[in-house]
C-alpha positions as CSV (number, residue, x, y, z in Angstrom):
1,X,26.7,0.5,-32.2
2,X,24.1,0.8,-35.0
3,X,22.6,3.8,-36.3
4,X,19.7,5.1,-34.6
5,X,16.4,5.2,-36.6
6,X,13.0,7.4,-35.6
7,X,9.7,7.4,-36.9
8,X,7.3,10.4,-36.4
9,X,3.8,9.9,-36.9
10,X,2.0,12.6,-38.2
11,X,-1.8,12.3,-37.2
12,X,-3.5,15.9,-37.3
13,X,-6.1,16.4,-40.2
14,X,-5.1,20.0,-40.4
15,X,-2.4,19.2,-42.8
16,X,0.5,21.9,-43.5
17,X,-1.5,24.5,-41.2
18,X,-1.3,21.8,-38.8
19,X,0.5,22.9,-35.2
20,X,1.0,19.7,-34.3
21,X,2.8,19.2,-37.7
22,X,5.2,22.2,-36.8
23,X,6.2,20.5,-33.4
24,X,6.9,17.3,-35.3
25,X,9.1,18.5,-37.5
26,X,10.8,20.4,-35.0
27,X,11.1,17.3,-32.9
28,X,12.7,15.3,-36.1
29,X,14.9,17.8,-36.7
30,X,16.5,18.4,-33.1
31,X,16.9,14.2,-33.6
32,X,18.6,14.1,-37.0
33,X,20.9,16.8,-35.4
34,X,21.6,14.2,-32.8
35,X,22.5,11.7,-35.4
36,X,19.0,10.0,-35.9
37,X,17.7,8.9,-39.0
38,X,14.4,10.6,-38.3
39,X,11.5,10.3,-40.6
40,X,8.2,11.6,-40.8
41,X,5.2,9.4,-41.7
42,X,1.9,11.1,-42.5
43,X,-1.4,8.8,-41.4
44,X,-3.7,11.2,-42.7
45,X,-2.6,10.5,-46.3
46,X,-3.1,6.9,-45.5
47,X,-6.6,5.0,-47.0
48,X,-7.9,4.3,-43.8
49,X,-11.1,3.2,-44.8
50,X,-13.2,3.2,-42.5
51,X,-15.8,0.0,-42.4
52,X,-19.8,1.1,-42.7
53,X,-20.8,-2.8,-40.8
54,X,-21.5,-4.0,-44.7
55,X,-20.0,-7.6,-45.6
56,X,-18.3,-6.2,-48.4
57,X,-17.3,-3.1,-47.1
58,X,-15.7,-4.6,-44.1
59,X,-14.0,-6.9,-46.1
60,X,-12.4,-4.3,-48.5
61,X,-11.8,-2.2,-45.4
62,X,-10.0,-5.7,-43.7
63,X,-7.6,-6.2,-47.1
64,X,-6.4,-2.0,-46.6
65,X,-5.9,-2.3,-43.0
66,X,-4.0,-5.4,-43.2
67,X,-1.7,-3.5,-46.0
68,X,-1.9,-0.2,-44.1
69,X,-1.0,-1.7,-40.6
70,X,1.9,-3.7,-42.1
71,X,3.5,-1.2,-44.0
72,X,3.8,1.1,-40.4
73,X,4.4,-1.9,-38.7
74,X,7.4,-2.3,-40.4
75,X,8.3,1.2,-40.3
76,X,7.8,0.9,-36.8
77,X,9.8,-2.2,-36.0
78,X,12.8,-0.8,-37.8
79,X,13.1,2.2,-35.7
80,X,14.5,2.5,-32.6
81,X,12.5,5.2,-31.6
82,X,8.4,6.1,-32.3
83,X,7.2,9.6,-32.0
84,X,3.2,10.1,-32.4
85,X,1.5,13.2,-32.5
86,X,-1.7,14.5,-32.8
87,X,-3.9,17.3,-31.2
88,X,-6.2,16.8,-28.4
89,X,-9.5,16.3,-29.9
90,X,-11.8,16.2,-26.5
91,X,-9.0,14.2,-24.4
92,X,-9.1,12.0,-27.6
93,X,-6.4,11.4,-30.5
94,X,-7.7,11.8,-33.7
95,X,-9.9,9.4,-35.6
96,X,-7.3,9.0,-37.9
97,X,-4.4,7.8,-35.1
98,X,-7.2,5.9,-33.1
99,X,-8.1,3.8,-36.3
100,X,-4.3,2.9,-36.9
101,X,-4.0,2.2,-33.2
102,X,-6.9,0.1,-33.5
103,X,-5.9,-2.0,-36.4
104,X,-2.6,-2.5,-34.8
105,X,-3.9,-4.2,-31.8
106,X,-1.3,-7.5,-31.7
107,X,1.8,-4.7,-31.7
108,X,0.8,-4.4,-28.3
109,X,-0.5,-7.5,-27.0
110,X,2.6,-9.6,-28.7
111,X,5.2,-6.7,-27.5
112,X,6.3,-6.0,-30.6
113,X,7.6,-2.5,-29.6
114,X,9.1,-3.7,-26.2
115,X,12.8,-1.8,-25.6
116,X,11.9,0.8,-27.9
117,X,12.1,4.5,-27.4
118,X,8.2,6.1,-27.2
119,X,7.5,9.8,-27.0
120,X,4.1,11.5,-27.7
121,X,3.2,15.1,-29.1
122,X,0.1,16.6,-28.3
123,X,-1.2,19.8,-28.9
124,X,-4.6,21.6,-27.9
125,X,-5.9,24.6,-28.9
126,X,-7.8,27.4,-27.2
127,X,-8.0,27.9,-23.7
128,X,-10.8,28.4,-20.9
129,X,-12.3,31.4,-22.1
130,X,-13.1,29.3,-26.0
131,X,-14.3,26.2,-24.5
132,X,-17.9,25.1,-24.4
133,X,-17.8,24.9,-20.8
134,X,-16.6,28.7,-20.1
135,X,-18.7,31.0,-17.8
């Protein structure tokens, strides 16, 4: 049997102060004590990019996605396991994991990641009494 490999994705904006972050790393280590070759990949640190609807904006925007998308594709095809994470930003993911989600559209629809091994972090701050909503 071959080793077993796990990406974490890392998509809170909060960086090091980042909850999220401290539940990912706990997660990657319980796996590498398991015997996983766990490793953490940051998103936020990525040049998303985002496109502003301009023909040459969009078309910069298209050449980093293409190189952004492919470089976690890879990451993610060579793991045998995928772990994202990311706070709950009004029953959302962030915009940073939505955009990579986004770009990434044909891992889904071709199956790319069929047979692998997906787990999700996701954290939310605050409870009734701080919410908008609260009486």
């Amino acid at each position: 049997m071959g080793k077993h490999e796990g990406i974490g994705i890392q998509s809170s904006p909060r960086g090091k102060n980042s909850n999220t972050l401290r539940l990912l790393n706990a997660a990657l280590e319980g796996s590498r004590k398991a015997g996983t070759e766990a490793k953490l990949v940051d998103i936020t640190k990525m040049n998303t990019r985002y496109s502003t609807g301009a023909s040459t904006a969009a078309g910069a925007a298209s050449a980093i996605s293409r190189t952004i998308t492919s470089t976690l594709l890879k990451k993610m095809l060579a793991a045998n396991g995928i772990l994202l994470s990311g706070p709950n930003y009004m029953s959302h993911v962030t915009a940073q994991l939505k955009t990579v989600l986004g770009r990434s559209v044909n891992v889904e629809h071709e199956q790319y990641l069929a047979g692998k091994d997906g787990f999700l972090i996701m954290t939310a701050g605050g409870g009734v009494r701080s919410c908008c909503w609260a009486t």
